[in-house]
C-alpha positions as CSV (number, residue, x, y, z in Angstrom):
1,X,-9.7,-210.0,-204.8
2,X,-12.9,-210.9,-205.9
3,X,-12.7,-211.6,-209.8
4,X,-16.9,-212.6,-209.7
5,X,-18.8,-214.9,-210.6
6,X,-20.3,-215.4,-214.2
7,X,-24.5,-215.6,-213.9
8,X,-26.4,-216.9,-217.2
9,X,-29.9,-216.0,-217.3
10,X,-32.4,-217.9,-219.0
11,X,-36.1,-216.9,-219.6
12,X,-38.8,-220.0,-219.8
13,X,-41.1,-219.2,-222.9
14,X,-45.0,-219.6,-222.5
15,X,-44.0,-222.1,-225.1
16,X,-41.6,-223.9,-222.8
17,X,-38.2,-223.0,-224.6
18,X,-35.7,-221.5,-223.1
19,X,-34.2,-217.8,-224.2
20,X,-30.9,-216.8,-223.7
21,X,-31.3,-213.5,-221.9
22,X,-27.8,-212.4,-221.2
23,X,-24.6,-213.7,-219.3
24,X,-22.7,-211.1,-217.6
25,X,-20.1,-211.4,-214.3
26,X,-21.6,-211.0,-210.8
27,X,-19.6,-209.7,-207.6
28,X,-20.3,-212.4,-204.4
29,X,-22.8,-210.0,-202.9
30,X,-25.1,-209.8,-205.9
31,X,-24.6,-214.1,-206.0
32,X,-25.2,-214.0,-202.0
33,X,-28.7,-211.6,-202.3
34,X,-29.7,-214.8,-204.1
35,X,-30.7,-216.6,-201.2
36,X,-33.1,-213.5,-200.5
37,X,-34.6,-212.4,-203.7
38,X,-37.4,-214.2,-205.8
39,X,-37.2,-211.3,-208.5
40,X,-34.3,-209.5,-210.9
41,X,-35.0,-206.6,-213.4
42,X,-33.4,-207.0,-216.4
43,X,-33.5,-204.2,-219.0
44,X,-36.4,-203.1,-217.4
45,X,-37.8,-206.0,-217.6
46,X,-39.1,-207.9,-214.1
47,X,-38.4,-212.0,-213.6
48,X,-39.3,-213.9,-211.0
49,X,-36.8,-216.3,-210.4
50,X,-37.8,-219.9,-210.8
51,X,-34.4,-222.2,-209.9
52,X,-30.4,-221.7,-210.5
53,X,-28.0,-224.6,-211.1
54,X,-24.6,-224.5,-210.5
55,X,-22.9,-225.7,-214.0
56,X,-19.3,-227.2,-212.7
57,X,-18.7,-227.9,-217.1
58,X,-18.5,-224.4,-217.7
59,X,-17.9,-222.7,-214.0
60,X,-21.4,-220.8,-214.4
61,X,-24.3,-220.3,-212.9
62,X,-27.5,-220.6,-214.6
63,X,-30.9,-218.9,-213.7
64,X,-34.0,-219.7,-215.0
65,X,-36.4,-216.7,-215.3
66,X,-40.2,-216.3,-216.5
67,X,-41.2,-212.7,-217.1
68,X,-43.6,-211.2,-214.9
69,X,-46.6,-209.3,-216.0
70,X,-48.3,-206.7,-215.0
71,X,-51.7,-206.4,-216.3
């Protein structure tokens, strides 16, 4: 049974800061499309994917996001 995987995405200000986006659970494919992706939609929204980090503290994974415009 595959009880998932919990993803916490982070969005890198033009400032620098970080912003807690969301943190929801992920199913193994969504985790495996990672090694073939570069960008997520979030609310709508599109992120390019910068780096992830597997934090072993908290059993989570971590994204970090910037947005991506569209001019």
């Amino acid at each position: 049974m595959d009880n998932g995987i919990d993803v916490v995405l982070y969005q890198k200000l033009e400032t620098g800061e970080l912003f807690l986006l969301e943190e929801r659970t992920w199913n193994t494919n969504m985790v495996a499309a990672l090694e073939h992706i570069n960008y997520l939609i979030v609310d709508g929204q599109e992120y390019e994917t910068l780096e992830g980090r597997l934090n072993v503290d908290t059993n989570k994974l971590e994204l970090l996001l910037v947005s991506v415009r569209h001019d």
